[in-house]
C-alpha positions in Angstrom: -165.0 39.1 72.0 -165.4 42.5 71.7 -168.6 44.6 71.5 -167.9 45.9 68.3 -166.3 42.7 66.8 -169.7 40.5 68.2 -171.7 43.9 66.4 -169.8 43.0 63.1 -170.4 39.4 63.7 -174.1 40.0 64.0 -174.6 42.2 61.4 -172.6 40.1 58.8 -175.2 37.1 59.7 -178.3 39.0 60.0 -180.0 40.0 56.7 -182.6 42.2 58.5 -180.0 44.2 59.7 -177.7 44.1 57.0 -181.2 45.5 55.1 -181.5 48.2 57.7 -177.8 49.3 57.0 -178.0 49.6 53.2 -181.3 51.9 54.1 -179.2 53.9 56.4 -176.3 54.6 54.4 -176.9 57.5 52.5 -178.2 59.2 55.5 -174.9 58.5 57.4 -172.5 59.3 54.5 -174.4 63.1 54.3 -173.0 63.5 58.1 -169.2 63.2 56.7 -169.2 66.7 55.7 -171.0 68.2 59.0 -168.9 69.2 61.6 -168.1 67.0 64.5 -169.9 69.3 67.1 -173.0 69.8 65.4 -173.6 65.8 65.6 -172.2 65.4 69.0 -175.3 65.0 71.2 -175.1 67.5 73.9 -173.4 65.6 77.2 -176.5 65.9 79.1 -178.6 64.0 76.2 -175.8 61.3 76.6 -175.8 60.7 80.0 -179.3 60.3 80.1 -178.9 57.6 77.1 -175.8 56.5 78.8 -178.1 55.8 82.4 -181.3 54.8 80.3 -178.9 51.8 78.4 -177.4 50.9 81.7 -180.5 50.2 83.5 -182.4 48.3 80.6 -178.8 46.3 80.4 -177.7 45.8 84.3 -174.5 47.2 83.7 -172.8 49.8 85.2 -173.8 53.5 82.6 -170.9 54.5 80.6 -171.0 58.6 81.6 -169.7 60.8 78.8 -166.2 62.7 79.0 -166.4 66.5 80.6 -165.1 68.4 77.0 -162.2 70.1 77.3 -162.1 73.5 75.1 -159.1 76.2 75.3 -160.1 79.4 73.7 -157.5 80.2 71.3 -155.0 82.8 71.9 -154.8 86.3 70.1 -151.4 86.2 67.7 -149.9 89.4 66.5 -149.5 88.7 62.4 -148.7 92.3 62.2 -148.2 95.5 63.8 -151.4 96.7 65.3 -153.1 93.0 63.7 -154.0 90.4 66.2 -155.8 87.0 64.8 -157.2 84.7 66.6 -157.6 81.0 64.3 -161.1 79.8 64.9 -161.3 77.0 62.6 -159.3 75.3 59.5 -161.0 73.5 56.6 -158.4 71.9 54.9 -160.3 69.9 52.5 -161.8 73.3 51.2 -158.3 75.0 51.8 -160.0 78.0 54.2 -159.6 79.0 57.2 -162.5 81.2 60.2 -160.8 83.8 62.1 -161.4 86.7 64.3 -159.3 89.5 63.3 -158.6 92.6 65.4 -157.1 96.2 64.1 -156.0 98.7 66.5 -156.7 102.2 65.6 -154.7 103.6 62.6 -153.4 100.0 61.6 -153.6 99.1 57.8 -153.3 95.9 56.4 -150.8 95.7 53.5 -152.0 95.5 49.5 -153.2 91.6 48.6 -154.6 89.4 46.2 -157.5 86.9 47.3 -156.3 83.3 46.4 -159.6 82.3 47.1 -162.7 83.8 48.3 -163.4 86.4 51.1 -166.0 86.8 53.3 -165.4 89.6 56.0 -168.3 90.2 58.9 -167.5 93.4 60.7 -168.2 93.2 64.3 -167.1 96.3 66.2 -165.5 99.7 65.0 -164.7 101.2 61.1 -163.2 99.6 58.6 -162.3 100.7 55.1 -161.8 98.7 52.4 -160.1 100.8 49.9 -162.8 103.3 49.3 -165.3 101.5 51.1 -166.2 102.0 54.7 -167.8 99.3 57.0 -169.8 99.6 59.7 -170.5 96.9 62.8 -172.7 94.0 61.2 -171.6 94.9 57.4 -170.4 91.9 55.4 -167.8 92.0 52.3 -167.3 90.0 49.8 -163.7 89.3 47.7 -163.8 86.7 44.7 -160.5 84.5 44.0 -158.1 87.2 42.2 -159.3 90.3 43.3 -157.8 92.2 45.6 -157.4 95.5 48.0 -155.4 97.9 47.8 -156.0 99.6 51.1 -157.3 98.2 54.5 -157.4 100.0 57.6 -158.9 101.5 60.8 -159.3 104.6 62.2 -161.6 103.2 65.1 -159.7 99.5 65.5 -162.1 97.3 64.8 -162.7 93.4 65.2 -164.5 91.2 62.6 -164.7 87.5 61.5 -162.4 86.8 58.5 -163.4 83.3 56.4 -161.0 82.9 53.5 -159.0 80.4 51.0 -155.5 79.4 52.0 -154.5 78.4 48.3 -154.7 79.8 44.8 -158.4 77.9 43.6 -157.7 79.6 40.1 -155.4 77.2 38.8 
């Protein structure tokens, strides 16, 4: 029998710990939402556990997995625009990126389908009429738009928005 099956076994005969699990629940069904790495213990913290278990059980320790991360490549969407996809929520239909404008680019006239959070992080940008400086933040509800988006400078800055029309 497996570990997890002789777990399940326990648990379905045990009332204290079928008691214990009912307490625990909610607590573990608020984690669904968080992402993965902020509830992955660090690998350090689980190789000690990992050592600590195998020496109060006699077994060989089960040592975590060296993670494996690529950064993600720059893609040209555009002449002179270069995005780099950070992360993708598609439950919330949004998407994190870092987006890069060479100097003199423009990005063409849009609507937001959803909303638009813009951190600037280097260089000028304008929006329309605006004009951002490094560490400036904008804000675009569902439906509104810009007209105008460029750089003299170039700049870089974190983009969060919706992928999908939230309007409807």
């Amino acid at each position: 029998m497996s570990e997890i099956a002789a777990v399940e076994a326990h648990i379905a005969a045990c009332p204290d710990c079928q008691r214990e699990l009912e307490i625990l629940r909610p607590v573990v069904e608020r984690f669904v939402g968080w992402p993965t790495d902020v509830l992955r213990p660090t690998t350090s913290l689980q190789a000690r556990l990992a050592l600590r278990i195998a020496e109060e059980t006699r077994k060989p320790p089960v040592l975590p997995t060296a993670r494996q991360w690529s950064e993600p490549e720059w893609e040209q969407v555009a002449l002179g625009i270069e995005c780099k996809l950070l992360a993708t929520d598609t439950d919330r239909h949004r998407v994190s990126m870092l987006v890069r404008l060479a100097p003199g680019a423009s990005y063409p006239p849009h609507t937001h389908a959803g909303v638009e959070e813009l951190h600037l992080l280097d260089g000028e940008l304008w929006i329309d009429a605006r004009k951002l400086f490094p560490g400036d933040y904008s804000y675009g509800a569902p439906g509104t738009g810009d007209q105008r988006v460029w750089s003299e400078t170039g700049c870089t800055c974190v983009l969060i928005t919706g992928t999908k029309d939230v309007l409807r």
